[in-house]
GULUM-322418 format. One line per 8 residues: number of its first residue (from 1); their letters; for each residue x, y, z of N, C-alpha, C. Coordinates in pm, 1 decimal, decimal comma. Layout:
BEGIN
NUM) A) X Y Z X Y Z X Y Z | ...
//
This chain:
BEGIN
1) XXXXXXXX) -680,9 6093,8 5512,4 -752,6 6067,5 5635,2 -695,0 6157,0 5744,7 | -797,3 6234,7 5854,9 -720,8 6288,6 5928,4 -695,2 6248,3 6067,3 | -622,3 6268,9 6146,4 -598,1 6162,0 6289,6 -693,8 6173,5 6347,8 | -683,5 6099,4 6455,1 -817,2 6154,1 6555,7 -821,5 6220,0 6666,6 | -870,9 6284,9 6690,4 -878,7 6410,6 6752,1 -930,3 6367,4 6903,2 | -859,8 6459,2 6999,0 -936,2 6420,0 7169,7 -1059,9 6420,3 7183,6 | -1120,2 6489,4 7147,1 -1265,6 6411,1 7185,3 -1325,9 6323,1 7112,6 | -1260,9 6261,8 6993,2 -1327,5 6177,2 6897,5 -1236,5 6030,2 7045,8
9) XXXXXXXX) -1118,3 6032,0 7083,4 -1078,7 5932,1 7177,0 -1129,2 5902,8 7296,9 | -1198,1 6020,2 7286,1 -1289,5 6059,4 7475,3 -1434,2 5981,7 7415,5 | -1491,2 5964,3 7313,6 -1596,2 5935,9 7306,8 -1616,8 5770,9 7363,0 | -1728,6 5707,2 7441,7 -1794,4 5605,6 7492,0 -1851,3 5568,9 7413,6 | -1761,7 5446,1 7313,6 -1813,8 5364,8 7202,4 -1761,1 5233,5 7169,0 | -1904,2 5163,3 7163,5 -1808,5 4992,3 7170,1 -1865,5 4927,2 7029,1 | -1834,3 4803,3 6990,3 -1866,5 4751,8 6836,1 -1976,7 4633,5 6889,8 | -2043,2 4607,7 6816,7 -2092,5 4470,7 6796,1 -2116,8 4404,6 6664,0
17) XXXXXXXX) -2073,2 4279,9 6651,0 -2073,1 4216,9 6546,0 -2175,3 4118,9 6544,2 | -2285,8 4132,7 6449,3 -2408,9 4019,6 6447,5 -2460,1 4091,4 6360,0 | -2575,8 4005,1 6271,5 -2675,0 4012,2 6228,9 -2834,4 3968,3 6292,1 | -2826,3 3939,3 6443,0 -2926,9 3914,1 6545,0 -2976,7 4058,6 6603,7 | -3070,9 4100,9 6541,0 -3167,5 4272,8 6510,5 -3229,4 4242,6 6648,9 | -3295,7 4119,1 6707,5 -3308,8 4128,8 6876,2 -3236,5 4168,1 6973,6 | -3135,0 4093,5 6964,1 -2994,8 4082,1 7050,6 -2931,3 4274,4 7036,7 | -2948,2 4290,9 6909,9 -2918,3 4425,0 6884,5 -2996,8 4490,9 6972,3
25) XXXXXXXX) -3103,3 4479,8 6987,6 -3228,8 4598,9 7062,4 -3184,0 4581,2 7204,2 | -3174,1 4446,5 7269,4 -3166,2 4467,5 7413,6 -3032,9 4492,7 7400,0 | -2952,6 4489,9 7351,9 -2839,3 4540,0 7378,3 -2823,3 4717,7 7427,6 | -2907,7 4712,5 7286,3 -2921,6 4899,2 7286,0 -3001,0 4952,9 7438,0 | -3088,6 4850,0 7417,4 -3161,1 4899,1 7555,8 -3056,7 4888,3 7709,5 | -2968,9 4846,7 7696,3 -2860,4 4838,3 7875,1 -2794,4 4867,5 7842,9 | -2763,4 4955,5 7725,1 -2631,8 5050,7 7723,3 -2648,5 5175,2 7788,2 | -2475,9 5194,5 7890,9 -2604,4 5337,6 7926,7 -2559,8 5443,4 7874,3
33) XXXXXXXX) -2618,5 5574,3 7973,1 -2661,3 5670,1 7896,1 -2477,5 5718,6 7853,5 | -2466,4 5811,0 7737,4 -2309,7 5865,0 7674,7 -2261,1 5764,6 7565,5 | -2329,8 5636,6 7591,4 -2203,2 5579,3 7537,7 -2363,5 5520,4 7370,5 | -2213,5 5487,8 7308,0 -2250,6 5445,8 7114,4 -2249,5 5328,8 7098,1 | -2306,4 5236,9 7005,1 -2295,6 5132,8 6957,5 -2292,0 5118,0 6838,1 | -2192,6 5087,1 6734,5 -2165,4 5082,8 6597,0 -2191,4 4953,1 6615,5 | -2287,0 4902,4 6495,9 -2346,1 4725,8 6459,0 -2254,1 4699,4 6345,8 | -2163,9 4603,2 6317,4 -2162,8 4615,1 6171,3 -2119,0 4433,2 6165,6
41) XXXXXXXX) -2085,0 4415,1 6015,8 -2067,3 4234,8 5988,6 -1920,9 4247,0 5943,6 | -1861,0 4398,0 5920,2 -1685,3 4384,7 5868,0 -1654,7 4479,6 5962,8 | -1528,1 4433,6 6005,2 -1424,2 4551,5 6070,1 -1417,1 4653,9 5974,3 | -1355,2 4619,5 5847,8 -1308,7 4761,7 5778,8 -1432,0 4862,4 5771,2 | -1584,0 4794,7 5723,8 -1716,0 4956,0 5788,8 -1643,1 5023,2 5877,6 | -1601,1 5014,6 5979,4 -1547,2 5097,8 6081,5 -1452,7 5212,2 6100,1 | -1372,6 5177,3 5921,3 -1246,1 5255,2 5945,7 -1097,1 5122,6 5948,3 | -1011,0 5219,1 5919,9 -876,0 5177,7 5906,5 -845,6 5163,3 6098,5
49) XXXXXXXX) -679,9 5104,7 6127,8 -648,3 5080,9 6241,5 -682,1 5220,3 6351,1 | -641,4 5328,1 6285,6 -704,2 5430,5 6353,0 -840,0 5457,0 6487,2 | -924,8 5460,6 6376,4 -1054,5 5461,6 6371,5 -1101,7 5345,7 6472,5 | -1053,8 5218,4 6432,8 -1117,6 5094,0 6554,6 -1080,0 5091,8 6665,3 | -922,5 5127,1 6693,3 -889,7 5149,7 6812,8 -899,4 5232,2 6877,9 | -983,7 5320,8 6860,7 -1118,5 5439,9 6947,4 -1193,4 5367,3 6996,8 | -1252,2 5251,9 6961,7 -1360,5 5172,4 7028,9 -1305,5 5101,4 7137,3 | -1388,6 5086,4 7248,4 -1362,9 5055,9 7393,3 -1327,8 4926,4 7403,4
57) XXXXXXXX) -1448,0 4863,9 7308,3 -1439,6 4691,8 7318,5 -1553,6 4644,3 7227,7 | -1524,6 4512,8 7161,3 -1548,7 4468,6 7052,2 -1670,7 4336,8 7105,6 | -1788,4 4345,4 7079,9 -1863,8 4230,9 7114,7 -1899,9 4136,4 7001,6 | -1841,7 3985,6 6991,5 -1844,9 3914,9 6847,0 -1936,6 3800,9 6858,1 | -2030,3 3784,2 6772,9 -2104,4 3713,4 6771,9 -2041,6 3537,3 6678,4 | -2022,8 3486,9 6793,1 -1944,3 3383,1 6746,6 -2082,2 3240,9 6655,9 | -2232,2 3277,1 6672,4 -2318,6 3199,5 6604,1 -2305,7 3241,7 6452,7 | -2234,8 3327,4 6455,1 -2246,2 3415,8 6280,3 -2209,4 3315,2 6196,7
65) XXXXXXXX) -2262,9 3302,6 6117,3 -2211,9 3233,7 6009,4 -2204,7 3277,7 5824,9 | -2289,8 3359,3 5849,9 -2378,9 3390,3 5747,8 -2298,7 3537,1 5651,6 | -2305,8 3598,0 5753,2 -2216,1 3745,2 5709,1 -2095,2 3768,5 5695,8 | -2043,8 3698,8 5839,7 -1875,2 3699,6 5854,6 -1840,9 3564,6 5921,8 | -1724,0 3551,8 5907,1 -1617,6 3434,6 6004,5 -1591,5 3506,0 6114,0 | -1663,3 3482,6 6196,5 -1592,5 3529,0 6344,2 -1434,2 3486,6 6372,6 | -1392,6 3387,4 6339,2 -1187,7 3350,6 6325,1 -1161,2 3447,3 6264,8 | -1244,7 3485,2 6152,8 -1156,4 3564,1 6063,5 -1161,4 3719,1 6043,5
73) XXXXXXXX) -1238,6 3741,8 6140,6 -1272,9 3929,4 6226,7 -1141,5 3883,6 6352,6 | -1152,4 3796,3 6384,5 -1023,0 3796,5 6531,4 -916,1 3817,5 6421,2 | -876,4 3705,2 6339,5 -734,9 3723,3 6277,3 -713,3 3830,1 6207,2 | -830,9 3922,3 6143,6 -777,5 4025,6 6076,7 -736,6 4169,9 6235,3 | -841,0 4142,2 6291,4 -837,9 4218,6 6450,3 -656,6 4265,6 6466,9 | -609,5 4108,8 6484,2 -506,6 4057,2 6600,3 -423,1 4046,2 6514,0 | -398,5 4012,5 6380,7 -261,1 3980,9 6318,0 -251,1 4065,6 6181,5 | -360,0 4116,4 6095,3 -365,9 4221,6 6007,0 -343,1 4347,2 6046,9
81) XXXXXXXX) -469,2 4365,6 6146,0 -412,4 4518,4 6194,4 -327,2 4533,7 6311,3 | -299,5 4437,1 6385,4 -253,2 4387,6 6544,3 -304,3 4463,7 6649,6 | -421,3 4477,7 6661,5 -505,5 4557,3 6744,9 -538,0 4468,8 6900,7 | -522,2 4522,2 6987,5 -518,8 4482,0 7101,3 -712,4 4509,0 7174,4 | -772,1 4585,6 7042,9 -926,2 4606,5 7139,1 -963,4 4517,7 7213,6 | -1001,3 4501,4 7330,7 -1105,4 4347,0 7401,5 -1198,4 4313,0 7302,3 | -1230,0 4192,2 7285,8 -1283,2 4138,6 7191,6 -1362,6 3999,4 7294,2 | -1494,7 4064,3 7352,2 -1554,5 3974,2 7390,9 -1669,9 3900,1 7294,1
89) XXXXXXXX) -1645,4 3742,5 7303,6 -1749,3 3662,9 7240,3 -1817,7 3624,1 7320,5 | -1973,4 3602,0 7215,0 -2056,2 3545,9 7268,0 -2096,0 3381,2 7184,9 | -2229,6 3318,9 7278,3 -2283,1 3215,7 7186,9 -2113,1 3090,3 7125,5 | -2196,7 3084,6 7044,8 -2105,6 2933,3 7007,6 -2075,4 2838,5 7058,0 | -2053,7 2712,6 7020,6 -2005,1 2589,7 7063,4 -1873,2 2592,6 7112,9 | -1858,4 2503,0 7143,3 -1752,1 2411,6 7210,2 -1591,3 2427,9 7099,2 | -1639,3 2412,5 7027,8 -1502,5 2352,3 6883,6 -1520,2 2516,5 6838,9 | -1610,0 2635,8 6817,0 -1642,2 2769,1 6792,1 -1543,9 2820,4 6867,2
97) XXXXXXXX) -1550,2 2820,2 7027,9 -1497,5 2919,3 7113,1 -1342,5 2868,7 7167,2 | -1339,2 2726,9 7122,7 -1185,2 2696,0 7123,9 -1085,7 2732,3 7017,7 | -1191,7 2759,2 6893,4 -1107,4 2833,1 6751,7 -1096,9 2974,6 6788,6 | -1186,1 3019,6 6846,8 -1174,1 3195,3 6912,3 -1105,4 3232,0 6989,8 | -1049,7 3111,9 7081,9 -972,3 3124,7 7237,2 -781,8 3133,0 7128,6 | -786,6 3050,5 7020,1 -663,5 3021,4 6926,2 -675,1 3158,0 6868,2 | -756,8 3223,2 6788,4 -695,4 3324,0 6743,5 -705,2 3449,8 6793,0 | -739,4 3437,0 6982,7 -719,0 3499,5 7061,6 -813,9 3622,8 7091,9
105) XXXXXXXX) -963,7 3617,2 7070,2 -1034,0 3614,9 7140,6 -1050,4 3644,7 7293,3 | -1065,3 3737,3 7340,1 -1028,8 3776,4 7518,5 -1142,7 3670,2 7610,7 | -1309,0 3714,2 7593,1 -1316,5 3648,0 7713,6 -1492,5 3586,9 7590,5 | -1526,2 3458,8 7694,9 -1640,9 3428,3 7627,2 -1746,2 3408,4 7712,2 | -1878,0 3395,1 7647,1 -2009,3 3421,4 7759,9 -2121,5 3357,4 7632,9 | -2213,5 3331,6 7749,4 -2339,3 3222,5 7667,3 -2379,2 3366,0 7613,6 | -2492,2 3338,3 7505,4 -2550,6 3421,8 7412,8 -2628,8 3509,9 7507,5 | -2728,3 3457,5 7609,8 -2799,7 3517,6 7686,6 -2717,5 3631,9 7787,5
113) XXXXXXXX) -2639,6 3600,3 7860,3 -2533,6 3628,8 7942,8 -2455,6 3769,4 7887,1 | -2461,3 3800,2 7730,8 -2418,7 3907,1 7705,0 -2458,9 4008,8 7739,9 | -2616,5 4011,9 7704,1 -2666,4 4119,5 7733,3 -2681,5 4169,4 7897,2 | -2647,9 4114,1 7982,3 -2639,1 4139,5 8146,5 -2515,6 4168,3 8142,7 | -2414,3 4128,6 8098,4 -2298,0 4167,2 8046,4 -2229,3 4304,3 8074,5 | -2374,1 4377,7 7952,0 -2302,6 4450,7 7883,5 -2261,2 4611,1 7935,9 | -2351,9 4632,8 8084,1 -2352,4 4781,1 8172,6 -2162,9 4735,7 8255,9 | -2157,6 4591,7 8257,0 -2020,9 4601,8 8370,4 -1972,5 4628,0 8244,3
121) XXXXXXXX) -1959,8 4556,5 8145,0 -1748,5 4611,8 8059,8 -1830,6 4764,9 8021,8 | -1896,0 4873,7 8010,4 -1892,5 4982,1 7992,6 -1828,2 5088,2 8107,1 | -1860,8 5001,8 8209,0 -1813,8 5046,1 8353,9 -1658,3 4998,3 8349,8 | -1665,4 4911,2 8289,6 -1489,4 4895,7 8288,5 -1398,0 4961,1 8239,5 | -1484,6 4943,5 8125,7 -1431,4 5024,6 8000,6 -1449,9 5196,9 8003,8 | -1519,5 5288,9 8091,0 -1572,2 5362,2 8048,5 -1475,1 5485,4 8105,2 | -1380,5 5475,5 8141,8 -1303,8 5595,9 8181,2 -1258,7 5683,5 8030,0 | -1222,7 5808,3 8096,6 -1247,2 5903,1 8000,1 -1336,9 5982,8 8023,9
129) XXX) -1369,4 6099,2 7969,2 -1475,1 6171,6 7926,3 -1629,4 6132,0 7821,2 | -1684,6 6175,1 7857,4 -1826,1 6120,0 7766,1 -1848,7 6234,8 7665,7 | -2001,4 6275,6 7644,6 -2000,1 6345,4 7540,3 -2073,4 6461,0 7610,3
//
């Protein structure tokens, strides 16, 4: 594998985790212009520790049930690879986002609420160079 290179670190690119193909579209649609969105249901699609910690910030779909364990994308995140990416959740219950807040999970927001969300953490996130 080879390291990563400055402009592969300069690049404006964040993750989202879901299998919700709506949520995906408006998402895509208020991202703005420079920046990437990799969709996927496993961290490792992404690449080894390297590779993920290029990404700006991690959006987790805590309704998942189906594809992945959202606990268990944080614990591999935070204690497999010990990756510090922001890792904002969305959606889920009560007993969901208190298991997410435990395996440390940064910040949480109703399902709707993401997508208005999602232009400020790019703005937060977005220093650096674009493409």
């Amino acid at each position: 594998m080879s390291a990563p290179t400055i402009a592969s670190r300069l690049r404006r690119r964040c993750v989202l985790m879901t299998r919700d193909a709506a949520l995906e579209r408006a998402l895509r649609d208020r991202l703005p212009p420079g920046w990437e969105m990799a969709t996927t249901t496993a961290p490792a699609s992404l690449g080894g520790f390297e590779e993920i910690l290029q990404y700006r910030f991690l959006l987790l779909d805590l309704d998942e049930a189906g594809a992945f364990d959202p606990i268990d994308v944080l614990r591999e995140l935070r204690v497999d690879l010990m990756l510090n990416v922001p890792v904002f959740c969305f959606g889920g219950g009560a007993a969901a986002r208190d298991a997410a807040r435990l395996a440390r999970g940064d910040r949480f927001f109703d399902r709707a609420e993401i997508v208005e969300r999602l232009p400020v953490f790019c703005e937060q996130y977005g220093w650096g160079g674009g493409r």
